[in-house]
C-alpha positions in Angstrom: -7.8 107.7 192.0 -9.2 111.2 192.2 -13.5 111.9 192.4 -13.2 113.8 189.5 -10.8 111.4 187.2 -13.6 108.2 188.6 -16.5 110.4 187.2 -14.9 111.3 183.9 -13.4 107.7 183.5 -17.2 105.7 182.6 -18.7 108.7 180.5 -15.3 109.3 178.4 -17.2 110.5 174.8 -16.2 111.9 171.9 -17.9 114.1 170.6 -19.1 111.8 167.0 -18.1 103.7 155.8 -18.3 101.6 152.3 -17.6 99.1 154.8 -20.5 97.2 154.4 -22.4 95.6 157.8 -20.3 92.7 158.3 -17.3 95.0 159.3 -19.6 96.8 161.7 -21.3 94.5 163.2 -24.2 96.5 162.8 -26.6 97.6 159.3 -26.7 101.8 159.0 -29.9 102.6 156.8 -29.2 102.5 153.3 -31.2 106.1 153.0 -29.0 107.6 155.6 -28.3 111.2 154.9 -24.3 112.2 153.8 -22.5 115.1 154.8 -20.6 116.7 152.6 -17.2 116.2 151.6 -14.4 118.8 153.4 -13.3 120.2 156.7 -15.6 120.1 159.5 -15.7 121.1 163.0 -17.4 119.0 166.0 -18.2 121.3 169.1 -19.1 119.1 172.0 -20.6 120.0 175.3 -22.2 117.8 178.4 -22.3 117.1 181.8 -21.3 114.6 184.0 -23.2 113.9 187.1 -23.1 111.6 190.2 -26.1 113.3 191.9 -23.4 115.2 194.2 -20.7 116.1 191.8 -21.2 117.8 188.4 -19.1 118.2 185.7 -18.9 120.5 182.1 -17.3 119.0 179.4 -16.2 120.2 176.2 -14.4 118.9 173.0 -13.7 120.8 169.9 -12.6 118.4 166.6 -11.8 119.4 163.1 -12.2 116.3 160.6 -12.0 116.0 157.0 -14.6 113.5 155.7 -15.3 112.1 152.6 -17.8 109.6 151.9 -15.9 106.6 154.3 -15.2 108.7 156.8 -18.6 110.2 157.0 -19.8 106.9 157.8 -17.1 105.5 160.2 -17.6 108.9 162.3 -21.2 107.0 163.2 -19.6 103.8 164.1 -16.7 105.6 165.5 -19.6 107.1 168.5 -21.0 103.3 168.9 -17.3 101.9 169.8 -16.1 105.1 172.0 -19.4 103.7 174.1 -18.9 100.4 174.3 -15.1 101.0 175.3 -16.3 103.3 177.8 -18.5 101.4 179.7 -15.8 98.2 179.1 -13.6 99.8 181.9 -17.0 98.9 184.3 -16.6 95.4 183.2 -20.0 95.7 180.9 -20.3 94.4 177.3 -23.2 95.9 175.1 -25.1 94.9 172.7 -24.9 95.8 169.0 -27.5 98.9 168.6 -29.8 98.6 165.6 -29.8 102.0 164.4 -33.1 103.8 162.8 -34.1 106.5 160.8 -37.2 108.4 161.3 -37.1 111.5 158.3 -33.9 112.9 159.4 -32.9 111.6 162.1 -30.7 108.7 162.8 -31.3 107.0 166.6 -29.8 104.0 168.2 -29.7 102.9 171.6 -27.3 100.3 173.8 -28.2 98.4 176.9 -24.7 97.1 178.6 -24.5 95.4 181.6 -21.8 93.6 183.5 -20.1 92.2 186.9 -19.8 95.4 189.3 -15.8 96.0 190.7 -17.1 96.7 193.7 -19.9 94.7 195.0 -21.8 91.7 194.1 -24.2 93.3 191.9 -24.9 93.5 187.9 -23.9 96.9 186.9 -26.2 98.4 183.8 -25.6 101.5 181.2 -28.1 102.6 178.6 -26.8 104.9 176.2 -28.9 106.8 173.5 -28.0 108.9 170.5 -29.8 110.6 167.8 -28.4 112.8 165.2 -30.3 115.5 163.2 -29.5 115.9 159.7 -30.2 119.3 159.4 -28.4 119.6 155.8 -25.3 118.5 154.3 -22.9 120.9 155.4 -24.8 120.9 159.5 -25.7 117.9 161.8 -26.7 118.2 165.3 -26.2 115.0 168.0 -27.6 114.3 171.5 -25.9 110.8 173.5 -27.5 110.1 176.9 -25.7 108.0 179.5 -26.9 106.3 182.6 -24.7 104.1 184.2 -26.5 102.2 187.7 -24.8 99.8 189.7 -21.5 100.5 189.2 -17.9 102.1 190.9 -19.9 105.6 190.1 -23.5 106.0 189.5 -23.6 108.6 187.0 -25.5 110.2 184.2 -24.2 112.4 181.2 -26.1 114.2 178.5 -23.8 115.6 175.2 -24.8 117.6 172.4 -22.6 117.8 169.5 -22.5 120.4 166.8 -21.2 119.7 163.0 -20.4 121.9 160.4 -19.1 122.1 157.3 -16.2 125.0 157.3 -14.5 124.3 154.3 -11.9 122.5 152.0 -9.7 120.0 154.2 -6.5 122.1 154.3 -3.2 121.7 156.5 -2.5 117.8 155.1 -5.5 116.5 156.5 -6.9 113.4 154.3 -10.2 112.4 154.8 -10.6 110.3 158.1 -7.7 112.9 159.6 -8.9 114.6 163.0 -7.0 117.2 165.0 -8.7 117.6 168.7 -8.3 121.4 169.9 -10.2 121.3 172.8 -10.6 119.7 175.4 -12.1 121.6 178.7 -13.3 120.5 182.5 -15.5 123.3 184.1 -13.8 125.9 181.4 -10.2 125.1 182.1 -8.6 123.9 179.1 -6.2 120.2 179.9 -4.6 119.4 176.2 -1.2 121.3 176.7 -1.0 120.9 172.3 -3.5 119.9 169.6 -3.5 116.0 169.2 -3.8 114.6 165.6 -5.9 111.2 165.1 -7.9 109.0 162.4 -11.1 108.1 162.8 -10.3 104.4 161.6 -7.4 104.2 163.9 -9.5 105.3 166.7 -12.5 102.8 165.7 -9.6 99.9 165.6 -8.4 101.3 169.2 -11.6 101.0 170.6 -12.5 97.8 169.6 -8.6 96.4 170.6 -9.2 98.1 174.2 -13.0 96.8 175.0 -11.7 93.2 173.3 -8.1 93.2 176.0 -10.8 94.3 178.8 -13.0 91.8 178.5 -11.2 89.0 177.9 -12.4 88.5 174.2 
């Protein structure tokens, strides 16, 4: 395995319900802020660093959200983590998110056997998201991961906004990625259609296979 592909591998992040808590596994505030219904675009950017290596990331998204989507896009962030940091053999605890005017903040501590020595490996991740209206929200997700095949730290910020109408076939929950750069050079050869509720259920399936649950 390449440097580069072990320092992407543990900080892999998206940019990003009417469920109710028990399909969760965590409560969101019952006064958390909507966005409105329609096509929006998520602009990601970050870096990845191993003190000697450092990487720029970026991932451009267009979504359609309605009121279940809007919500599964914040659980959707929560189980992208905890898959991550499941390919360092770490299981996290359910975050117990918070709002504080208008913003939302929740936090994960994740520890685990190391692969490579006889140590406990630990990640803390942290995210907060701005509500700056309904049709704009703005996202920060800090990663530290000690301990493990790569220490490493990331910082993200996400941008949303509202563009629109969901046009093109999308249905709410429908996500097209149509970016995805390393240090500017673009790797998706075509866009790549998703669901946000298929990619929640892949999440949990993959962290659930690597841990043995």
């Amino acid at each position: 395995m390449t440097r580069r592909a072990r320092l992407l591998r543990p900080l892999v992040v998206v940019v990003a319900i009417g469920l109710g808590p028990s399909a969760f596994g965590f409560e969101l505030p019952a006064d958390l802020p909507t966005r409105n219904d329609g096509l929006w675009i998520i602009d990601q950017t970050g870096t990845i660093s191993d003190g000697e290596t450092t990487f720029e990331v970026q991932k451009i998204w267009s979504i359609c959200l309605d009121g279940k989507a809007d919500r599964a896009l914040h659980e959707l962030d929560v189980r992208e983590q905890q898959a991550s940091v499941a390919t360092l053999n770490e299981t996290c605890n359910e975050p117990q998110p918070t709002l504080s005017g208008n913003v939302l903040s929740w936090t994960m501590h994740c520890a685990g056997p190391s692969p490579i020595e006889d140590k406990i490996g630990k990640s803390d991740i942290r995210n907060t998201t701005t509500f700056e209206a309904h049709d704009e929200t703005h996202s920060e997700t800090v990663i530290i991961n000690r301990d493990n095949l790569v220490q490493s730290h990331g910082r993200f910020h996400a941008e949303m906004k509202r563009t629109g109408i969901c046009e093109g076939g999308l249905k709410p929950g429908d996500m097209i990625l149509k970016h995805w750069r390393v240090n500017g050079e673009e790797t998706l050869k075509a866009r790549q259609r998703r669901n946000v509720h298929d990619e929640i259920a892949n999440h949990k399936a993959f962290t659930a296979s690597r841990l043995g649950r």
